[in-house]
C-alpha positions in Angstrom: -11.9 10.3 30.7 -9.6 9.4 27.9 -6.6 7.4 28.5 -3.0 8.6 26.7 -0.1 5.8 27.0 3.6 7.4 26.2 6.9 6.9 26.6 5.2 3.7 29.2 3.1 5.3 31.0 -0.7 5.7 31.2 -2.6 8.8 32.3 -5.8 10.0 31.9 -7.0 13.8 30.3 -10.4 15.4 29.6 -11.9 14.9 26.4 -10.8 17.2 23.8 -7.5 18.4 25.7 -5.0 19.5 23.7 -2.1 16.3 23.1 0.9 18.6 23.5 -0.3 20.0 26.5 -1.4 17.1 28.3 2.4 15.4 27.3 4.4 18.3 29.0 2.1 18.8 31.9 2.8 14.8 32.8 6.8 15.1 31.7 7.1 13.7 29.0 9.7 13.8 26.4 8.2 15.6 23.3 11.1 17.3 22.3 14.3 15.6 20.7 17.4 17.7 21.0 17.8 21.2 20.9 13.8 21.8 19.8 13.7 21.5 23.4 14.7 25.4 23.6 13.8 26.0 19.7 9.7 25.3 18.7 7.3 27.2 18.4 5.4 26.6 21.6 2.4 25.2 20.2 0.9 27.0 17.4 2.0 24.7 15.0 4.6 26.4 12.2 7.6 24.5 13.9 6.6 20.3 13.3 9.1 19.5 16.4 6.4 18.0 18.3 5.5 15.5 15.1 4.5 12.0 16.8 2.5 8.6 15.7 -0.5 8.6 17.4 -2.8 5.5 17.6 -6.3 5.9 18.8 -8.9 8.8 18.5 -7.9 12.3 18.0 -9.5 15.2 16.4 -8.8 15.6 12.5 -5.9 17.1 11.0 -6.3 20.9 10.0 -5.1 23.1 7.2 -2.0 24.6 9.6 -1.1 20.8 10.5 -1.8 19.7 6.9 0.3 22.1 5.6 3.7 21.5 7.8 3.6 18.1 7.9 3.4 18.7 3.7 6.8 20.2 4.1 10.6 18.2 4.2 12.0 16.8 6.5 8.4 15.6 7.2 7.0 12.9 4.2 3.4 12.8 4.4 3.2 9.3 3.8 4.4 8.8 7.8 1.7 8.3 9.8 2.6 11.8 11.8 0.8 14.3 13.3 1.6 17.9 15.3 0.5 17.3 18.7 0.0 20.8 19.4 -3.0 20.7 16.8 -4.2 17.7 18.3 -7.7 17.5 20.4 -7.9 14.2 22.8 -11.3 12.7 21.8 -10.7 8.8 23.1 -7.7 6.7 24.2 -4.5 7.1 22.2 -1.0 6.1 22.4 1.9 8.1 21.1 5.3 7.4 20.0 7.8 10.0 19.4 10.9 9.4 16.8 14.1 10.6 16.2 15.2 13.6 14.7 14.9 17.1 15.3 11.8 17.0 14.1 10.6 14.2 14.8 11.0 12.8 11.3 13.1 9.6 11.5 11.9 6.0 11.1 13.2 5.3 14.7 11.6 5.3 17.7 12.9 6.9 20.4 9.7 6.5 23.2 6.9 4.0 22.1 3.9 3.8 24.2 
């Protein structure tokens, strides 16, 4: 079973699992500020839920591709929507500030 390290803790998933799911369902913060209450609950239009992720993950999709194409996000940051992201090995995850996610500071690291 995969390993995912956030915000310092470790947990394991099942393989392929969706990211977003697997962060909420162990409490952890993936939400900065009032995108707490305003997202789009996974099905990736909103880019709230944008972290760094480190390790193996599935690849990024058109939908993912797409929003993370779009200001504030720069897709030059190594970012990705973890509501469109499959677990497929260990990873660690760091979420930054900003509504979206977006800034150069961290607020969890792994």
């Amino acid at each position: 079973m995969p390993e995912v390290t956030a915000q310092g803790r470790t947990f394991q998933c099942e393989m392929g699992e969706n990211l977003r799911h697997v962060l909420l369902q162990q409490g952890i913060d993936l939400y900065n500020s009032q995108a707490r209450l305003i997202n789009c609950h996974g099905i990736g239009t909103c880019g709230t839920c944008a972290v760094e992720i480190e390790g193996e993950v599935s690849e990024m999709g058109w939908r993912e591709r797409g929003r993370l194409s779009l200001p504030p996000h720069d897709p030059t940051q190594n970012r990705r929507l973890a509501c469109q992201v499959s677990v497929l090995g260990n990873v660690r995850v760091t979420k930054y500030d900003g509504f979206w996610g977006q800034s150069d500071r961290p607020v969890h690291t792994p």
